[in-house]
Backbone as JSON Lines, residues from 0, in Angstrom:
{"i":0,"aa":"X","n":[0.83,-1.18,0.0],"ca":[0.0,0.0,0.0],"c":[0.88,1.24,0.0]}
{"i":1,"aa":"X","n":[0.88,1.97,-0.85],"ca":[1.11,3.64,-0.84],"c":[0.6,4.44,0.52]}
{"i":2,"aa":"X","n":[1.39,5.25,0.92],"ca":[1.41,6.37,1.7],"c":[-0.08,6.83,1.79]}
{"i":3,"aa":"X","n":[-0.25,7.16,0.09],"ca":[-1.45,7.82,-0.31],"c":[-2.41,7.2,0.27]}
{"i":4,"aa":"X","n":[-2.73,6.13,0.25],"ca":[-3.69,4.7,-0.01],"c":[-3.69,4.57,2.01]}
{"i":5,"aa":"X","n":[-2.73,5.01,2.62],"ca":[-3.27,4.59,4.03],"c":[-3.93,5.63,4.46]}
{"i":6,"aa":"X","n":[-3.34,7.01,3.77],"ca":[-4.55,8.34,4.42],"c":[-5.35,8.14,3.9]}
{"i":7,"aa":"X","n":[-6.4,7.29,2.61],"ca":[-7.46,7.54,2.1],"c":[-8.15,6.96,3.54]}
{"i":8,"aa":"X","n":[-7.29,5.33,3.47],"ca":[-8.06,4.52,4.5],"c":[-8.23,4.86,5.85]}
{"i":9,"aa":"X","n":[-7.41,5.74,6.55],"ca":[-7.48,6.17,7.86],"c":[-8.35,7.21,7.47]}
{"i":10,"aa":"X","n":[-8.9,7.73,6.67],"ca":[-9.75,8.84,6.61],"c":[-11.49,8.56,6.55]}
{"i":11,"aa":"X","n":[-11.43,6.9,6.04],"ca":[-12.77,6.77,5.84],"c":[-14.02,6.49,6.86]}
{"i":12,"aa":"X","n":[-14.81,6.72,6.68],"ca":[-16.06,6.15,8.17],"c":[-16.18,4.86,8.25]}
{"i":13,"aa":"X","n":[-17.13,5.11,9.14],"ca":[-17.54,3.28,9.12],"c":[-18.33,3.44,8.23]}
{"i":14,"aa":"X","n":[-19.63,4.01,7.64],"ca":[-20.4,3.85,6.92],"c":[-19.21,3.5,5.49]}
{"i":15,"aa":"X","n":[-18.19,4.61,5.37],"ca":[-17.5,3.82,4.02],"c":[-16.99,2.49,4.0]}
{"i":16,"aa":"X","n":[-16.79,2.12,4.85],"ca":[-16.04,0.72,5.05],"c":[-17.16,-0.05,4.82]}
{"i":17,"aa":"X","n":[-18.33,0.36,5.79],"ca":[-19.4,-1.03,5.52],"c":[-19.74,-0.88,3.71]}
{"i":18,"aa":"X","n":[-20.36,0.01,2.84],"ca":[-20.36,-0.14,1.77],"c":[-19.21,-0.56,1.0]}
{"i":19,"aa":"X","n":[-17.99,-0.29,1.43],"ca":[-16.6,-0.66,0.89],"c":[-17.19,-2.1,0.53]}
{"i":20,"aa":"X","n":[-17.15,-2.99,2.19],"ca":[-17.48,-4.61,1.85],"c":[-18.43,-5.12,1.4]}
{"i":21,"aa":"X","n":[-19.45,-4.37,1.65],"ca":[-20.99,-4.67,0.99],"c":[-20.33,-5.06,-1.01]}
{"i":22,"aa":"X","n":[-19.65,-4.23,-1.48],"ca":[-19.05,-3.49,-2.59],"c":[-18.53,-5.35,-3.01]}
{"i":23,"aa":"X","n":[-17.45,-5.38,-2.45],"ca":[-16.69,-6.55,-2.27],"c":[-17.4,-8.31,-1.98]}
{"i":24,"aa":"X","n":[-17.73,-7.85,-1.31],"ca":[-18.48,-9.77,-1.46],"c":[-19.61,-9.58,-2.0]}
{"i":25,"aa":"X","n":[-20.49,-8.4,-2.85],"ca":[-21.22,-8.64,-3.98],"c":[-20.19,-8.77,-5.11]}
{"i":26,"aa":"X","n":[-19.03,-8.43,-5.49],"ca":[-18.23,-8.72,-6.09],"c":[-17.18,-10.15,-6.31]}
{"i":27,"aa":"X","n":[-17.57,-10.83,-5.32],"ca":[-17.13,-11.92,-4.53],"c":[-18.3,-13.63,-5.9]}
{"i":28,"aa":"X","n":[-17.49,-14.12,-6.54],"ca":[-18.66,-15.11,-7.55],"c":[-18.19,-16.43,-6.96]}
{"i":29,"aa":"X","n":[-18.74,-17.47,-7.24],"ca":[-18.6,-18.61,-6.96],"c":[-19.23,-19.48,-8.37]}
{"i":30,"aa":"X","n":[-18.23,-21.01,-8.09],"ca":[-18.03,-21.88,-8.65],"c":[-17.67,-21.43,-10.49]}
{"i":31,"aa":"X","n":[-18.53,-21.97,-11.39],"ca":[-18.81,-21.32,-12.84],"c":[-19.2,-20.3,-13.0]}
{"i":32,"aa":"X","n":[-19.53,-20.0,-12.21],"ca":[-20.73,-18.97,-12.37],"c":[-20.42,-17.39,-11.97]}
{"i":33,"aa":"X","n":[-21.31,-16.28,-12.5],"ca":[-21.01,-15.44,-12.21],"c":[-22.15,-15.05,-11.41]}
{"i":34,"aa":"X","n":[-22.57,-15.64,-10.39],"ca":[-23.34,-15.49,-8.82],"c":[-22.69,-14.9,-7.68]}
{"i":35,"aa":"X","n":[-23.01,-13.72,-7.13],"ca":[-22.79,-14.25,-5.95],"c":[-23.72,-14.7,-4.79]}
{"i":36,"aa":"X","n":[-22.67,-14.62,-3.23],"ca":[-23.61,-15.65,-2.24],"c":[-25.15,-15.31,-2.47]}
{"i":37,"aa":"X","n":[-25.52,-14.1,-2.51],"ca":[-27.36,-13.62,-2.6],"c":[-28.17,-14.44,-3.44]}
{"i":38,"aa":"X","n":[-27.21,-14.15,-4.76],"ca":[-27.85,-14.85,-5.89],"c":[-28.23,-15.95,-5.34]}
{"i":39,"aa":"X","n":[-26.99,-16.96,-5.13],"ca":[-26.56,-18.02,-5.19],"c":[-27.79,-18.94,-4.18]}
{"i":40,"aa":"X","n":[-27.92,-17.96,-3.02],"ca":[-29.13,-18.21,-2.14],"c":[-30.13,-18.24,-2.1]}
{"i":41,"aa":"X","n":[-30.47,-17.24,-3.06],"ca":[-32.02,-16.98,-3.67],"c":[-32.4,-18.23,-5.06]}
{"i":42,"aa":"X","n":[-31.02,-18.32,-5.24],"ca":[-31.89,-19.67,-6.93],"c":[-31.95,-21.08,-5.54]}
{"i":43,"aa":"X","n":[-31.25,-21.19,-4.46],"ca":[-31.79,-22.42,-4.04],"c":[-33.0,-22.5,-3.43]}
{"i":44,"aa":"X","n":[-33.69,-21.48,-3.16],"ca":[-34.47,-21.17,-2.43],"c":[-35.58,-22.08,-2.77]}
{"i":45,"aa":"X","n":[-36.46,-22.53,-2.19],"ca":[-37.87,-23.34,-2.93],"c":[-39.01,-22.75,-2.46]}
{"i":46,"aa":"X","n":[-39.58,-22.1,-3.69],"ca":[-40.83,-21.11,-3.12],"c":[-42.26,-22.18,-2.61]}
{"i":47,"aa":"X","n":[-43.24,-21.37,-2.34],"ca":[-44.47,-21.83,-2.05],"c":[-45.43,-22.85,-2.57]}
{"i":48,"aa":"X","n":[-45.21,-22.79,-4.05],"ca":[-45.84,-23.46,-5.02],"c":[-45.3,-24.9,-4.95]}
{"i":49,"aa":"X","n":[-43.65,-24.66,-5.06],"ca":[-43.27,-25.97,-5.11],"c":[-42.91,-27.1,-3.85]}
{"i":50,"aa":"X","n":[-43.52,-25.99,-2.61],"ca":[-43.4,-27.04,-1.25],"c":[-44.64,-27.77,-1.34]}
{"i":51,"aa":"X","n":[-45.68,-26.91,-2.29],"ca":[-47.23,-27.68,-1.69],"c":[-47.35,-28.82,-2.89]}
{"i":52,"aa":"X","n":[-46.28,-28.29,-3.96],"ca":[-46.38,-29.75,-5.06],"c":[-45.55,-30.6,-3.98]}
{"i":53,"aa":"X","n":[-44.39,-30.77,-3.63],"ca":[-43.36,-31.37,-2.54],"c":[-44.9,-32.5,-1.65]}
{"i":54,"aa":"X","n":[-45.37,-31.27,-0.88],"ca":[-46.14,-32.03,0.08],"c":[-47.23,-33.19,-1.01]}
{"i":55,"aa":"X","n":[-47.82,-32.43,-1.66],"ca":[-48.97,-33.28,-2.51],"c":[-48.4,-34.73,-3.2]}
{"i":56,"aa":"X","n":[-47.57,-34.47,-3.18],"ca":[-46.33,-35.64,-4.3],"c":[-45.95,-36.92,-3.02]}
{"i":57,"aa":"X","n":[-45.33,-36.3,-2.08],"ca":[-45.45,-36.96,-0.14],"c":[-46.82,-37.75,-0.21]}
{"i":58,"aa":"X","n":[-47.91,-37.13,-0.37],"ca":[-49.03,-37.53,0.38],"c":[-49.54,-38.55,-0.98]}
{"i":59,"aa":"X","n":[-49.46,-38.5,-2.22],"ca":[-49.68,-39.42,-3.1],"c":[-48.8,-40.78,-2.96]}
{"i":60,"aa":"X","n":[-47.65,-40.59,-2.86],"ca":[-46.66,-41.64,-2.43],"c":[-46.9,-42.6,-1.0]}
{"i":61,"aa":"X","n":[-47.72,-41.66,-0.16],"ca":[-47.7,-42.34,1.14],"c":[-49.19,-42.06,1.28]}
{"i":62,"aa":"X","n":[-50.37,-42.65,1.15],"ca":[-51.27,-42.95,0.94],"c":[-52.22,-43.26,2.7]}
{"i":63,"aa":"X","n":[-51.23,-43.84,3.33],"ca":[-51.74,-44.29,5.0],"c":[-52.68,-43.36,5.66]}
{"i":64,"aa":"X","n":[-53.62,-43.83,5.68],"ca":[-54.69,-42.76,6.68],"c":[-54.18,-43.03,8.35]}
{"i":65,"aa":"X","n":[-53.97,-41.99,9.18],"ca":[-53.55,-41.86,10.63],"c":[-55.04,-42.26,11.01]}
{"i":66,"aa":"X","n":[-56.02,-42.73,10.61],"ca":[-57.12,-42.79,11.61],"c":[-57.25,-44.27,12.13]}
{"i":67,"aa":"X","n":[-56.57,-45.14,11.6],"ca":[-56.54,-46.45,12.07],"c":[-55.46,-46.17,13.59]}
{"i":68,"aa":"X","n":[-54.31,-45.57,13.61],"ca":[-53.36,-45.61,14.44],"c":[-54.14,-45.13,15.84]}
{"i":69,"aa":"X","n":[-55.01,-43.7,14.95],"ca":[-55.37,-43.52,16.44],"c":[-56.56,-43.58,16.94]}
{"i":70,"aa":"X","n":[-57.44,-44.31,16.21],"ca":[-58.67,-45.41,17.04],"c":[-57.94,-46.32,17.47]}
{"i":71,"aa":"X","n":[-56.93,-47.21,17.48],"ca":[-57.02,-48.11,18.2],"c":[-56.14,-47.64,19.53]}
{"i":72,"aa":"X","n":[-55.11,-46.39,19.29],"ca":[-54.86,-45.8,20.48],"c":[-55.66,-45.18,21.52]}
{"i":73,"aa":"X","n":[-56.96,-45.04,20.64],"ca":[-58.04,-44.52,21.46],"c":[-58.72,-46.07,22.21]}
{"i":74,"aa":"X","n":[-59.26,-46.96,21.34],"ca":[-59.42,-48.04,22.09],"c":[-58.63,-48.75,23.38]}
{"i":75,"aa":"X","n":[-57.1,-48.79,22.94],"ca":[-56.22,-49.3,24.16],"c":[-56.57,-48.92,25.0]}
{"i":76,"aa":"X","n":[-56.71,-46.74,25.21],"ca":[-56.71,-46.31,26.46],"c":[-58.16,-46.18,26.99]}
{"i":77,"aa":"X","n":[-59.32,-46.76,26.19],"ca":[-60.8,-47.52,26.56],"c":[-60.53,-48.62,27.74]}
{"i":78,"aa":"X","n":[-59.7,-49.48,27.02],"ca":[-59.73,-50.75,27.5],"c":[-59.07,-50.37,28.89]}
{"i":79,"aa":"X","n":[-57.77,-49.96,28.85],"ca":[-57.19,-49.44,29.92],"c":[-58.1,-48.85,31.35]}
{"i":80,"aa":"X","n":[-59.34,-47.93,30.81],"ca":[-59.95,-47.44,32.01],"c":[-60.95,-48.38,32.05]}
{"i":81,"aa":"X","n":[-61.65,-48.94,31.73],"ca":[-62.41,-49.67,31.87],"c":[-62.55,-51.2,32.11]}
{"i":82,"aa":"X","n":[-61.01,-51.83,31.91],"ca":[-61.04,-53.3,32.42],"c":[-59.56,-53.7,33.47]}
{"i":83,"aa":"X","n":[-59.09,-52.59,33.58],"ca":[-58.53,-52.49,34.84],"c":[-57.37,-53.39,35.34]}
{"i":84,"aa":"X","n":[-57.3,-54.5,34.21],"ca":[-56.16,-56.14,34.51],"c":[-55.49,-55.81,33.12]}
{"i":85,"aa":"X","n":[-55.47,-57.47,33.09],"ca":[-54.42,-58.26,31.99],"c":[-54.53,-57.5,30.42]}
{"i":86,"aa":"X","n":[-56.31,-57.44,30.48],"ca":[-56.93,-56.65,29.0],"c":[-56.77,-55.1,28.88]}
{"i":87,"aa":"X","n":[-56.48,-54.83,30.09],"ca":[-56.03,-52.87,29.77],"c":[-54.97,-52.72,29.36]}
{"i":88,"aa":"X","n":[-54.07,-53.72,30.2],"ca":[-52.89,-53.52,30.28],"c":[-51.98,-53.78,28.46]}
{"i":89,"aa":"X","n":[-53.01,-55.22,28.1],"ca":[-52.75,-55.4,26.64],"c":[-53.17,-53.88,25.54]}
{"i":90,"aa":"X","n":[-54.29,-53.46,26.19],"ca":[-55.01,-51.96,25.49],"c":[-53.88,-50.62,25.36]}
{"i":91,"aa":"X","n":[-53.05,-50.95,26.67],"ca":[-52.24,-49.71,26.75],"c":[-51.11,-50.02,25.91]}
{"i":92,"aa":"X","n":[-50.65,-51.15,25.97],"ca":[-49.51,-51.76,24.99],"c":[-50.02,-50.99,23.57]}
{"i":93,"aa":"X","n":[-50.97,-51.19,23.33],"ca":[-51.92,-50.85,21.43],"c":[-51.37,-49.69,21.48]}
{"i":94,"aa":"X","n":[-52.08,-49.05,22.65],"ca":[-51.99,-47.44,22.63],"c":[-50.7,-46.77,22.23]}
{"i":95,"aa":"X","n":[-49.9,-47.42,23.43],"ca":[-48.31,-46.98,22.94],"c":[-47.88,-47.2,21.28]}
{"i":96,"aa":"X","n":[-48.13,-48.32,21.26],"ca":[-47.71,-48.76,19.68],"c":[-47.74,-48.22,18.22]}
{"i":97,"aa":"X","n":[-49.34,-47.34,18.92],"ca":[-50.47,-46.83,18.12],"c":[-49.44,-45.03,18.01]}
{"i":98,"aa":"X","n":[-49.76,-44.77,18.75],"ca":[-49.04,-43.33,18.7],"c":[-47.39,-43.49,18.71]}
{"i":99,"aa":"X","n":[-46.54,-44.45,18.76],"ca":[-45.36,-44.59,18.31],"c":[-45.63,-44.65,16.95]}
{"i":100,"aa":"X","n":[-46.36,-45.08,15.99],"ca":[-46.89,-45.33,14.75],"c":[-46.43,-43.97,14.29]}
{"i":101,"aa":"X","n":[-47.43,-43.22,15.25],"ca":[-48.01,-41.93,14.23],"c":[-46.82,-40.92,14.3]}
{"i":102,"aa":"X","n":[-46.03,-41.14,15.29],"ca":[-44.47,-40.82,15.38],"c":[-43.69,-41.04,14.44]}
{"i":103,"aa":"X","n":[-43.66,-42.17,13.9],"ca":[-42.79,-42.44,13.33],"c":[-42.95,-41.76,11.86]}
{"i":104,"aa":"X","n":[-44.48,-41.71,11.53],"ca":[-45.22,-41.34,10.24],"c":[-44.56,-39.98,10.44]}
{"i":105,"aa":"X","n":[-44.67,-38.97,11.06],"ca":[-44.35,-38.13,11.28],"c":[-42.97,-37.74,10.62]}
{"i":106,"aa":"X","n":[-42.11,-38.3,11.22],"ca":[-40.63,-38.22,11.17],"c":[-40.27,-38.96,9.67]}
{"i":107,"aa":"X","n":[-40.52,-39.95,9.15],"ca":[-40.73,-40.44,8.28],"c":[-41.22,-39.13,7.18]}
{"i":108,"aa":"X","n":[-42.16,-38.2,7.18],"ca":[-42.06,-37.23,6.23],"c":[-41.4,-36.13,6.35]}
{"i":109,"aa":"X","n":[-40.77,-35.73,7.81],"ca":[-40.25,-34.52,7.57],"c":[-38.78,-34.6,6.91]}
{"i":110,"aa":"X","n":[-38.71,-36.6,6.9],"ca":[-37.03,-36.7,6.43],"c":[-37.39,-36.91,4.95]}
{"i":111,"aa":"X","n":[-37.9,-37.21,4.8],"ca":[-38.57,-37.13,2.96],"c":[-38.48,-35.21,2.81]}
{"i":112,"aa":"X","n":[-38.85,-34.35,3.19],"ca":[-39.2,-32.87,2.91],"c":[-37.47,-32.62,2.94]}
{"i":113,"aa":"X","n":[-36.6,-32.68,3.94],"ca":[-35.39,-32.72,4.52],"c":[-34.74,-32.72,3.2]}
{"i":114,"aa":"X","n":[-34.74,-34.16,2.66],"ca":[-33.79,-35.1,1.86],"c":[-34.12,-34.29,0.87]}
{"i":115,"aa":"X","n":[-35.29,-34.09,0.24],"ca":[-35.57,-33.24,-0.96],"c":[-35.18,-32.04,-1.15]}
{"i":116,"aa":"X","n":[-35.42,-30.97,0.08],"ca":[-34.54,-29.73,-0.31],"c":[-32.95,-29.84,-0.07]}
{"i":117,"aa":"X","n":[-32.46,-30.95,0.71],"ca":[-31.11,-30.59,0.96],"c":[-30.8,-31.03,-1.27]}
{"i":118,"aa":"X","n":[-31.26,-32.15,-1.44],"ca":[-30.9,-32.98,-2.75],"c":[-31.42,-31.51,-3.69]}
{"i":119,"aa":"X","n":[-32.29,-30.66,-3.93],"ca":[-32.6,-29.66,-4.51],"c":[-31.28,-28.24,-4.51]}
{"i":120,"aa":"X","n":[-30.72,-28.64,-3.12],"ca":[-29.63,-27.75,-3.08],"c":[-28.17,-28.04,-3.71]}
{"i":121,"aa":"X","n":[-28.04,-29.18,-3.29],"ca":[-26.96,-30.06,-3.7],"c":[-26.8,-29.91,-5.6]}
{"i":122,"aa":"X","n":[-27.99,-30.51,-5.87],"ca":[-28.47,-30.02,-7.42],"c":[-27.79,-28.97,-7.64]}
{"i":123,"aa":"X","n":[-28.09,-28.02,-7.14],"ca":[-27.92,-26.17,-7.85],"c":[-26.09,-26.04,-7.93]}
{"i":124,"aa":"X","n":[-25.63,-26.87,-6.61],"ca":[-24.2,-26.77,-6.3],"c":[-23.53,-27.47,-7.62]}
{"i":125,"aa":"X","n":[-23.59,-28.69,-7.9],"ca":[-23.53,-29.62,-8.7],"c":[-23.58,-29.07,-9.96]}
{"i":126,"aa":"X","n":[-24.8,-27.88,-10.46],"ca":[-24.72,-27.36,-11.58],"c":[-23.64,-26.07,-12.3]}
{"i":127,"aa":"X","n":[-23.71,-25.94,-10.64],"ca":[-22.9,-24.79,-10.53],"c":[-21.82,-24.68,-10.25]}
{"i":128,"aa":"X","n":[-20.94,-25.78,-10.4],"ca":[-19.49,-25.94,-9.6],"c":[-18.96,-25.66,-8.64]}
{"i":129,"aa":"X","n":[-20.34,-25.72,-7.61],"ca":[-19.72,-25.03,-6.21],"c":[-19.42,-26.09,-5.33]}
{"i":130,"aa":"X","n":[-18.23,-26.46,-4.63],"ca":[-17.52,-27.24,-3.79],"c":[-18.22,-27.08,-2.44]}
{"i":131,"aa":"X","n":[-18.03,-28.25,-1.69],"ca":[-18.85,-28.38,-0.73],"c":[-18.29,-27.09,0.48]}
{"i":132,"aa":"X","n":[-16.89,-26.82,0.52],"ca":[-16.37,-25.38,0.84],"c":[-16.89,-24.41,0.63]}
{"i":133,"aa":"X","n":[-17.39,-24.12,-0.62],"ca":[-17.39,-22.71,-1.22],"c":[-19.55,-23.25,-0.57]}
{"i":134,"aa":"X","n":[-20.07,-23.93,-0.41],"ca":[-21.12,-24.04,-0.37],"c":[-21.52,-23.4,1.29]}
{"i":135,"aa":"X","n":[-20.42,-24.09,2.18],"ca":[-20.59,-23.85,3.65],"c":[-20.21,-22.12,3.23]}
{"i":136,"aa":"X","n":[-19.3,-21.48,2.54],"ca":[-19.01,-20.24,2.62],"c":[-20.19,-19.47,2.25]}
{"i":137,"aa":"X","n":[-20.71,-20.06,1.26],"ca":[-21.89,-19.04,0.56],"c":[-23.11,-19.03,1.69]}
{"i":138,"aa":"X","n":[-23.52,-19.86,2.47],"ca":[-23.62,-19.55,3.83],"c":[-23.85,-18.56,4.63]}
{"i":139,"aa":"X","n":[-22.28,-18.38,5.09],"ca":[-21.7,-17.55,6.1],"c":[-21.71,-16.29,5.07]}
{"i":140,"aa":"X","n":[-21.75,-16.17,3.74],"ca":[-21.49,-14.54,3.29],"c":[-23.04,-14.41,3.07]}
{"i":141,"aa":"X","n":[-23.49,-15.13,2.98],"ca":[-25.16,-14.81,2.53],"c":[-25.39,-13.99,3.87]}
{"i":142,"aa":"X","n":[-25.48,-14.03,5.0],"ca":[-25.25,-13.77,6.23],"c":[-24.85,-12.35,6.33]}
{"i":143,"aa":"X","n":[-24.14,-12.65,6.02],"ca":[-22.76,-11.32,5.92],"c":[-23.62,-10.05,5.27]}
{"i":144,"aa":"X","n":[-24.13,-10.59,4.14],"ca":[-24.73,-9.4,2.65],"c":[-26.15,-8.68,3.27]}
{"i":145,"aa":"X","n":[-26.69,-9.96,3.92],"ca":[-27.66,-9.51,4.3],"c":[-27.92,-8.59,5.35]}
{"i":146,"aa":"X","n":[-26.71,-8.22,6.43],"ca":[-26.36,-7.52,7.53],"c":[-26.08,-6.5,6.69]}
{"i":147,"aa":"X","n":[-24.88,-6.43,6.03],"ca":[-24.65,-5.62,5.18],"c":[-25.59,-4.51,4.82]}
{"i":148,"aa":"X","n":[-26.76,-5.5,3.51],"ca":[-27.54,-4.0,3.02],"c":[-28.7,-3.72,4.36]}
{"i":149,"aa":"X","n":[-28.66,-4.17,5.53],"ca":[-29.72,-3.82,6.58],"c":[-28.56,-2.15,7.12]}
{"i":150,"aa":"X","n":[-27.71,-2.86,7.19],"ca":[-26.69,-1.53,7.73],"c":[-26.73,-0.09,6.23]}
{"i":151,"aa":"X","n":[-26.31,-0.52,5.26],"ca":[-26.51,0.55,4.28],"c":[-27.93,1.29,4.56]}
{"i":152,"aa":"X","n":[-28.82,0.07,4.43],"ca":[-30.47,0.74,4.26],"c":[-30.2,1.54,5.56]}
{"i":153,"aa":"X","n":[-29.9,1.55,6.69],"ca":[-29.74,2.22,7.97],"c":[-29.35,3.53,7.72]}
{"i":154,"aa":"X","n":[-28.15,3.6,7.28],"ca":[-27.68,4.88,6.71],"c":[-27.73,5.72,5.84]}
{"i":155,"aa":"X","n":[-28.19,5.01,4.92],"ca":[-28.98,5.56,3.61],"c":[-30.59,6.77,4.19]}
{"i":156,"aa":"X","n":[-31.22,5.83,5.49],"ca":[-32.31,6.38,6.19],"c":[-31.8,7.36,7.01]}
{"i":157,"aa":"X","n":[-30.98,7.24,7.47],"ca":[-30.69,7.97,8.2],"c":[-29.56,9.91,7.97]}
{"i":158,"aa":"X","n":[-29.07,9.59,6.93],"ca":[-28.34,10.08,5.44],"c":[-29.59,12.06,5.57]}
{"i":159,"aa":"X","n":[-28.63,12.91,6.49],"ca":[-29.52,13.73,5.76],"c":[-29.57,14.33,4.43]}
{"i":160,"aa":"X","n":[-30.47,14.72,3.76],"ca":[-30.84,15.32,2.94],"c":[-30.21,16.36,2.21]}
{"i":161,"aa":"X","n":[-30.14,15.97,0.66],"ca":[-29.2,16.89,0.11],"c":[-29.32,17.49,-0.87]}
């Protein structure tokens, strides 16, 4: 650095510095592409339309009505108050079984929803030559950008009038 070049920098604000970097990791591309992290965050994104195709596509594939699981969890805990021995005790066994069921159904789709957007992301990386590095980075700067223009917009608002 030049002489010149350290008084610019000892001279500048913070507001210049934060646009300085704002400046810089929008300038900042990854993999092939000429993205950066924002971009890069916004094409993985999966809007509205395509979570409720996601879900509808789930629920065609997995067909199981929860109302068997939990009548008979409702029955167990019948049997349970009402026969008081060997036969409640078999009722409460159902019960448990019954709502471990609906547990599992549960978990069972949110790792189907999971697997699909992480595999939807992975996709975009894959297309895009972005390394599983540069993927954790785009991340942490997406982060970054977004602090970023909250701080500009700050000062920009705050910016009197000229």
């Amino acid at each position: 650095m030049s002489e010149e070049q350290n008084k610019d920098a000892a001279n500048m604000t913070v507001e210049d510095l934060v646009r300085l970097k704002q400046q810089v990791n929008q300038s900042i591309t990854y993999g092939n592409s000429n993205l950066n992290a924002r971009q890069v965050t916004d094409l993985q994104k999966i809007d509205a339309a395509q979570w409720a195709k996601i879900r509808q596509d789930y629920a065609k594939w997995n067909k199981r009505s929860p109302l068997v699981p939990i009548a008979i969890a409702l029955m167990g805990a019948a049997m349970w108050l009402y026969f008081k021995n060997w036969i409640g005790v078999i009722g409460v066994i159902c019960a448990i079984y019954a709502l471990g069921e609906l547990f599992r159904r549960e978990g069972h789709r949110e790792g189907y929803v999971n697997g699909y957007d992480a595999g939807f992301e992975g996709g975009f990386n894959r297309a895009l030559g972005i390394s599983d590095k540069e993927a954790i980075e785009i991340g942490e700067k997406d982060t970054e950008m977004k602090v970023d223009d909250m701080n500009v917009a700050a000062f920009d608002k705050h910016k009197p009038d000229q």
